[in-house]
C-alpha positions in Angstrom: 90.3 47.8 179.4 90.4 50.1 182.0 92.1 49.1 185.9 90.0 49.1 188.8 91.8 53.2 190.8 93.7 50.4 193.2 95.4 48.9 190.2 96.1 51.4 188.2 100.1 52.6 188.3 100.5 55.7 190.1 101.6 58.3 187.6 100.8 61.6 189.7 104.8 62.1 190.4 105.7 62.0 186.9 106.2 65.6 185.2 103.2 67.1 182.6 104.3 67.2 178.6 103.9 70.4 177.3 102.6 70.6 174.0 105.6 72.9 172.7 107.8 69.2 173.3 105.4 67.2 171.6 105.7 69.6 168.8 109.3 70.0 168.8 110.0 66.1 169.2 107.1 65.7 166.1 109.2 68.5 163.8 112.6 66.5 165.1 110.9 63.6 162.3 110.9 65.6 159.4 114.5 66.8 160.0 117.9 65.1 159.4 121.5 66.0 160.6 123.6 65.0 157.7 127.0 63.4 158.1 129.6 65.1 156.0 129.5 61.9 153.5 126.3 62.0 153.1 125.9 66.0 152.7 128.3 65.8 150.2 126.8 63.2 147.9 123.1 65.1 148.1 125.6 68.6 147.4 126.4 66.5 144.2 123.4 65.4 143.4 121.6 68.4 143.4 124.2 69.7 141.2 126.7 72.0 143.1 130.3 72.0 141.5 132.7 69.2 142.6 135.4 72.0 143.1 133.1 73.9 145.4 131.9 70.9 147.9 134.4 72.3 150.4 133.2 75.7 150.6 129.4 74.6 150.4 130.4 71.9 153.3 132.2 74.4 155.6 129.3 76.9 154.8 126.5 74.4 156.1 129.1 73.0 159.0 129.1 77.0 160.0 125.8 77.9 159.6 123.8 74.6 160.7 126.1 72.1 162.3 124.5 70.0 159.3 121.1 69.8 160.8 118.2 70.5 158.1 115.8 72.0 160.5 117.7 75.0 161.8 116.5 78.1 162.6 118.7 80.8 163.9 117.8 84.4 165.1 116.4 86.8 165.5 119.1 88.7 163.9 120.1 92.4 164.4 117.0 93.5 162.1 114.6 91.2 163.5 115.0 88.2 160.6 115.4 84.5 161.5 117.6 82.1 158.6 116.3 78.7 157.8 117.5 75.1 157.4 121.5 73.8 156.3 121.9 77.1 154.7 120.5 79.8 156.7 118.5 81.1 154.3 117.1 84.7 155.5 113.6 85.4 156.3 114.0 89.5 155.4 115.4 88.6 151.8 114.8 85.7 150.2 111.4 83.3 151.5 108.4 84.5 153.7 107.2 82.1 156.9 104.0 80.5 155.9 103.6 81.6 152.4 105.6 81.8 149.2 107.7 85.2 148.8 110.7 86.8 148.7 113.4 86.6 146.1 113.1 82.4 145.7 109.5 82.8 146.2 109.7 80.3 148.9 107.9 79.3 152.1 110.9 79.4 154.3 109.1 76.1 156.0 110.0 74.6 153.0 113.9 75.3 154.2 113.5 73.0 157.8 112.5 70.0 156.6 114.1 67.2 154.9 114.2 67.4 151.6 116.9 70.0 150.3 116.4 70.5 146.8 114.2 73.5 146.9 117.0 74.7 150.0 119.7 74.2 146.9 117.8 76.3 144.4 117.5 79.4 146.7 120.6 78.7 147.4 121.7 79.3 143.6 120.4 81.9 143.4 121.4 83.7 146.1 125.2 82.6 145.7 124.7 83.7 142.3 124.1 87.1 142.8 126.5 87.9 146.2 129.0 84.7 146.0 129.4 82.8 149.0 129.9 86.0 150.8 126.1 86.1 151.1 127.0 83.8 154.3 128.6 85.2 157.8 129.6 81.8 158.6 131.7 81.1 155.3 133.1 84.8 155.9 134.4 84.1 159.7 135.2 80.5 159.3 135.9 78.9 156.1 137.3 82.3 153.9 140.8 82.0 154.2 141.0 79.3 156.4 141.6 75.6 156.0 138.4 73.6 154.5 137.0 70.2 155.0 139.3 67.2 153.5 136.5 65.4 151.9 138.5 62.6 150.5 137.1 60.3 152.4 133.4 60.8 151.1 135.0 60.1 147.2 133.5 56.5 147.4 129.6 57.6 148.7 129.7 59.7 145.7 129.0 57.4 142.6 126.6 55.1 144.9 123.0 55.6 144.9 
């Protein structure tokens, strides 16, 4: 039911929504900051070596702060990296279409579900290490990793 004007609250003092914040707070549903606990136990999951959760943690720490729908850039050459691993635009996935090396939409990277993230991922730390990464480089490669001791428990629940 619609007010009579004299009834109706007057709203002309409140500030316009742009659509770029509708979009950003709608694409803010699909994404998920992980705690360390729970990062580690979908690391595990998705089959990454026990011995290496540290590495892979500090990595995604570094590179994403743990939030699934990063995207950083532009680099240096133009590129932009994608979701908890920063997964390069130039290299390895194509914005808005399957391509590159994983033959990925890089979309696929910001969203919540980061099993196809993992198996680019793979692939890439299969052919460079996890040197692939400036973030592992300049902060975990020779310097004290994550204690992750305390996720040990969140690991055999499901």
């Amino acid at each position: 039911m619609l007010l009579p004007n004299h009834n109706r609250p007057d709203i002309s003092h409140r500030s316009t929504i742009k659509r770029a914040d509708i979009c950003s707070q709608i694409s803010l549903t699909r994404a998920i900051v992980f705690t360390r606990c729970e990062l580690v136990k979908e690391l595990t999951i998705n089959g990454l070596p026990e011995d290496q959760l540290p590495d892979w943690v500090c990595l995604i720490e570094s590179e994403s702060s743990r939030n699934s729908s990063a995207i950083g850039g532009p680099n240096k050459n133009g590129s932009y990296d994608y979701g908890l691993f920063q997964i390069n635009d130039r290299y390895w996935c194509i914005p808005g279409k399957l391509g590159g090396d994983c033959n990925m939409d890089c979309n696929d990277f910001i969203d919540d579900d980061i099993t196809d993230d993992i198996k680019c991922t793979k692939k890439i730390y299969k052919r460079h290490g996890f040197n692939a990464w400036a973030g592992w480089r300049k902060r975990c490669e020779n310097h004290t990793l994550p204690d992750l001791s305390m996720c040990n428990n969140t690991l055999s629940t499901c």
